[in-house]
C-alpha positions in Angstrom: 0.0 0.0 0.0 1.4 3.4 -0.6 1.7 5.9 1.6 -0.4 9.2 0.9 1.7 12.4 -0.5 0.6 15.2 2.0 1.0 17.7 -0.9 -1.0 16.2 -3.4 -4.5 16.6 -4.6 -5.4 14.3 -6.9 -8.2 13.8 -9.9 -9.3 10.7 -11.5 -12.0 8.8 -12.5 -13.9 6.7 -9.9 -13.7 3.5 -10.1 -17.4 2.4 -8.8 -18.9 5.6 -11.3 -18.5 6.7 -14.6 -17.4 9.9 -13.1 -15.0 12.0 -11.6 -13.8 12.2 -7.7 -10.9 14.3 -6.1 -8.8 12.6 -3.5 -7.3 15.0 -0.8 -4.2 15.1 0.6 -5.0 13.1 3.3 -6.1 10.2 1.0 -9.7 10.3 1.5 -12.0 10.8 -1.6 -13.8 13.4 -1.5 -18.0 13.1 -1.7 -18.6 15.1 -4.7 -18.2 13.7 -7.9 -17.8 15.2 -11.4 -19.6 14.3 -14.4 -16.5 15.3 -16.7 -13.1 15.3 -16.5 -12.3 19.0 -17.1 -15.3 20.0 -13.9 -13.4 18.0 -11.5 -9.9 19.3 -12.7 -11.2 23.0 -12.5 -12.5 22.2 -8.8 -9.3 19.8 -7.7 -7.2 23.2 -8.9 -9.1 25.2 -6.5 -9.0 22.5 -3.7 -5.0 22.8 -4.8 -4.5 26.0 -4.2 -6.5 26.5 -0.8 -4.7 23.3 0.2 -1.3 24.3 -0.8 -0.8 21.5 -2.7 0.0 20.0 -5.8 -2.5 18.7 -8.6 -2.2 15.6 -10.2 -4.4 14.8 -12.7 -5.1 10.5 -13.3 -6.2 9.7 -16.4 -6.4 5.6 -17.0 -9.3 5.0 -19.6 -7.1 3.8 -22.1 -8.1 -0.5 -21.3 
């Protein structure tokens, strides 16, 4: 298991949904979810910047 970066915001694509969540620095997903990937990278910026942290942006739906 690896160990959450305390710096990092990150946005991806939920694996239950065919949607968008943001995970927080402190590893926990956060409730709202996105319906496309560029709303939930527009709001994961924000959370970034309030945060102090770093965005990553996860994109895996190449199968």
């Amino acid at each position: 298991m690896k160990k959450a970066n305390k710096t990092k915001v990150t946005c991806r694509p939920c694996k239950e949904e065919n949607n968008w969540e943001i995970e927080a620095p402190n590893g926990k997903v956060l409730s709202k979810h996105y319906n496309t990937k560029s709303e939930c990278v527009k709001a994961g910026r924000q959370y970034a910047a309030e945060c102090g942290a770093t965005l990553y942006i996860e994109d895996y739906d190449k199968k």
